[in-house]
MIVEXZA-999579 format. One record per residue (C-alpha): residue in three letters; x, y negated, z negated. Coordinates in steps of 0.05 Angstrom, whole numbers, padded with zeros to 5 digits, always signed. Each point is the difference from the previous one (the first is absolute). Layout:
REM residues N
ALAXYZ;...
//
This chain:
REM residues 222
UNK+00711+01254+00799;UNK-00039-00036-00046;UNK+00038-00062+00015;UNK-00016+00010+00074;UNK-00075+00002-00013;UNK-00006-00054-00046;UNK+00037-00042+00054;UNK-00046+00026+00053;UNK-00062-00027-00053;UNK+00029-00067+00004;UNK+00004+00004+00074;UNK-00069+00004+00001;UNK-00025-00033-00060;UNK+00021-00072+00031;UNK-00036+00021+00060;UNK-00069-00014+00013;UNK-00034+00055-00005;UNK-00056-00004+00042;UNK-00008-00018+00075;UNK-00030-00058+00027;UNK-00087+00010+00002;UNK-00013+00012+00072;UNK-00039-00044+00029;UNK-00080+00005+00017;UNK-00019+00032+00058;UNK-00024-00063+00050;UNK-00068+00009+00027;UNK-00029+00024+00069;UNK+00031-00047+00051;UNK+00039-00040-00047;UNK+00086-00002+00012;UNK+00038+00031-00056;UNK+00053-00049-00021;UNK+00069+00038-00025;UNK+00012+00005-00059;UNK+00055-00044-00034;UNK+00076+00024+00004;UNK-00026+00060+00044;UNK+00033+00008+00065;UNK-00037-00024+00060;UNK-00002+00053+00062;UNK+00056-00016+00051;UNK+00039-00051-00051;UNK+00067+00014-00024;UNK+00022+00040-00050;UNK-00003-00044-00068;UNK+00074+00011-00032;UNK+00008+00008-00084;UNK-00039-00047-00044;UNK+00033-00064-00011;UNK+00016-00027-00073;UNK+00000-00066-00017;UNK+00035-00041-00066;UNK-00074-00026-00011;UNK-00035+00073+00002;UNK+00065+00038-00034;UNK-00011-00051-00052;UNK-00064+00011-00012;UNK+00005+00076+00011;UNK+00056+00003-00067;UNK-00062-00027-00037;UNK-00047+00046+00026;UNK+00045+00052-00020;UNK+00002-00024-00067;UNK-00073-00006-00014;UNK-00007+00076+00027;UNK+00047+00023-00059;UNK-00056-00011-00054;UNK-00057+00030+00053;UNK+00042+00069+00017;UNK+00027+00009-00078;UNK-00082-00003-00022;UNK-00018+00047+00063;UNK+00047+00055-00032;UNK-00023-00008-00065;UNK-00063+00006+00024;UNK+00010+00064+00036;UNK+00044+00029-00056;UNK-00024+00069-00009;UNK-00064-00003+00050;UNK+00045+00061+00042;UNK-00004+00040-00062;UNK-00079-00010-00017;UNK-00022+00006+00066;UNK+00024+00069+00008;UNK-00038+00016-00057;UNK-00069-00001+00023;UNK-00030-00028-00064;UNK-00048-00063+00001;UNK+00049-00038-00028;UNK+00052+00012+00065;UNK-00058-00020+00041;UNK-00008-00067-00035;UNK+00071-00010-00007;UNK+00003+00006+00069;UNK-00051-00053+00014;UNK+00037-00043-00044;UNK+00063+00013+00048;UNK-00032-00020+00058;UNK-00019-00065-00031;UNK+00067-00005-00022;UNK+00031+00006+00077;UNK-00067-00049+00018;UNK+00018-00048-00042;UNK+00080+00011+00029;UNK-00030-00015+00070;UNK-00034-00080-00031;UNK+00062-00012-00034;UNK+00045+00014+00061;UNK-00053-00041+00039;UNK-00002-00061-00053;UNK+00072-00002-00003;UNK+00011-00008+00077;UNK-00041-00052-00004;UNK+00027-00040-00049;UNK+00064+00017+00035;UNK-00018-00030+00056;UNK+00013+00067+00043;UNK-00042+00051+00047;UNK+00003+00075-00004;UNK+00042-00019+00074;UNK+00052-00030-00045;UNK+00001+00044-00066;UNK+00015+00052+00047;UNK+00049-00023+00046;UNK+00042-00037-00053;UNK-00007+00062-00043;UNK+00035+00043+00063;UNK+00059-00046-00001;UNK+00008-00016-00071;UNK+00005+00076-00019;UNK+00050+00019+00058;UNK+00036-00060-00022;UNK+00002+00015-00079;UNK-00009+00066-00008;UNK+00069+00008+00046;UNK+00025-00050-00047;UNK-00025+00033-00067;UNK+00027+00068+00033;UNK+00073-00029+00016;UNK-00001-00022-00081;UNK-00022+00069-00030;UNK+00047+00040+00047;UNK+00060-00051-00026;UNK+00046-00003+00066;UNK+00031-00066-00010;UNK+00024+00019-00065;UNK+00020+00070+00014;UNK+00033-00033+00063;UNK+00039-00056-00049;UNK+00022+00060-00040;UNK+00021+00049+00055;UNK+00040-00062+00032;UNK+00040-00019-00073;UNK+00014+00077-00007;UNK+00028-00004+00083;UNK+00042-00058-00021;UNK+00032+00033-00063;UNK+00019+00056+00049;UNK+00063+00015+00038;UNK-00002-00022+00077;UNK+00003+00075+00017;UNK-00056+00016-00042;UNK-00044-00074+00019;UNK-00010+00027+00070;UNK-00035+00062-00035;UNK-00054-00040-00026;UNK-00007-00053+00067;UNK-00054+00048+00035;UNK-00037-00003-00067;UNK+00004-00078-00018;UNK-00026-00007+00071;UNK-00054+00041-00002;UNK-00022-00027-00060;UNK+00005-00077+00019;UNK-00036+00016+00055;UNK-00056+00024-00042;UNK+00004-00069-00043;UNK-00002-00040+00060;UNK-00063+00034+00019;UNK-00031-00014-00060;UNK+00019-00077+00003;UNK-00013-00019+00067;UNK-00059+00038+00010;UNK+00006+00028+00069;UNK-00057+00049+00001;UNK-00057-00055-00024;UNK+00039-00058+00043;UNK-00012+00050+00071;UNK-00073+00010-00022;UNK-00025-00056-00029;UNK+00054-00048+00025;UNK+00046-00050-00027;UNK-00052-00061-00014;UNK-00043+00042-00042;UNK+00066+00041-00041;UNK+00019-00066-00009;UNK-00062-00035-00033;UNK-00015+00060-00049;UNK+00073-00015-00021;UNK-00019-00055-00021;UNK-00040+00026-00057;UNK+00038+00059-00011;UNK+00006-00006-00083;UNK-00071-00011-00006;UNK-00021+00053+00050;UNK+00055+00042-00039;UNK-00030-00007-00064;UNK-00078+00013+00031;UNK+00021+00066+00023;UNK+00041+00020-00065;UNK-00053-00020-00044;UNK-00058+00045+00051;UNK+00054+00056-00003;UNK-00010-00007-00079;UNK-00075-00010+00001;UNK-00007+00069+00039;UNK+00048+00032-00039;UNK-00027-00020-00071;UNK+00071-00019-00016;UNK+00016-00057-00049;UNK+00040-00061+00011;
//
């Protein structure tokens, strides 16, 4: 469970948080313009964000740079939970003090897309396709199929033919399950080939980003 949660924390931890500022209101008589990326009345429905080499590139850094902003956030909020509950003065200052903490979260994220080149648009979209692409990927290494699958096969081989055909439903099964993991299938029919394919690209460095988040949230050491 805890795994699952602390996966779900990276999910969102290399998303942007916050939405786009809406924009001001235009004055009496004046045309509102639309606001960028939103859809326009009577245009077609937009399909999935589309990553790019460039922007996946520059996302992987982005990532990186957010390691050192979310391990101070939690050290910042270590214990604030705790203190607050108490009702002393001290929870109320310590809780101030949090909410500078998450402030100062909020310029970081916005310093570091800008260094990276990227809008909240594209921290968000590339986050949706990098974490249905990894996290399947990260899921099919814990859970260990191609090896269990290399060991049922040499313990089918060592078997009589009679007894082989015992096991055939199960290899099946359980290839079946390994090719999901490798080709992707799920993430491919909603994101679409172009965009499984790019992330792939940089799929040991997004790998290691996500370990090391999983290990900033869980206060686990290398």
């Amino acid at each position: 469970m805890r795994t699952m949660l602390s996966g779900l924390l990276v999910l969102l931890a290399f998303s942007a948080c916050k939405k786009e500022e809406a924009a001001p209101r235009p004055a009496p008589g004046e045309a509102a313009e639309p606001a960028t990326g939103a859809p326009v009345e009577g245009a077609a429905e937009v399909g999935p964000y589309t990553v790019t080499k460039e922007k996946l590139d520059a996302y992987v850094g982005y990532q990186r740079r957010m390691l050192e902003v979310y391990g101070s956030l939690l050290k910042g909020l270590h214990g604030l939970g705790a203190l607050v509950d108490a009702g002393t003065p001290e929870a109320m200052a310590s809780a101030r003090a949090g909410l500078k903490v998450v402030e100062a979260k909020a310029r970081s994220e916005a310093e570091a897309r800008q260094q990276a080149g990227l809008s909240e648009n594209d921290v968000n979209g590339i986050a949706e396709v990098v974490t249905a692409v990894i996290s399947q990927r990260q899921l099919g290494r814990t859970l260990q199929y191609e090896e269990e699958l290399k060991k049922l096969e040499a313990l089918q081989a060592k078997l009589p033919p009679e007894q082989q055909e015992g096991l055939a439903a199960q290899v099946a099964s359980m290839r079946r399950q390994v090719e999901a993991f490798e080709k992707l299938a799920d993430a491919r029919r909603d994101y679409g080939d172009a965009n499984v394919d790019v992330v792939l690209t940089r799929e040991d460095d997004l790998m290691k980003n996500y370990q090391e988040m999983l290990r900033v949230f869980t206060g686990t050491r290398r």
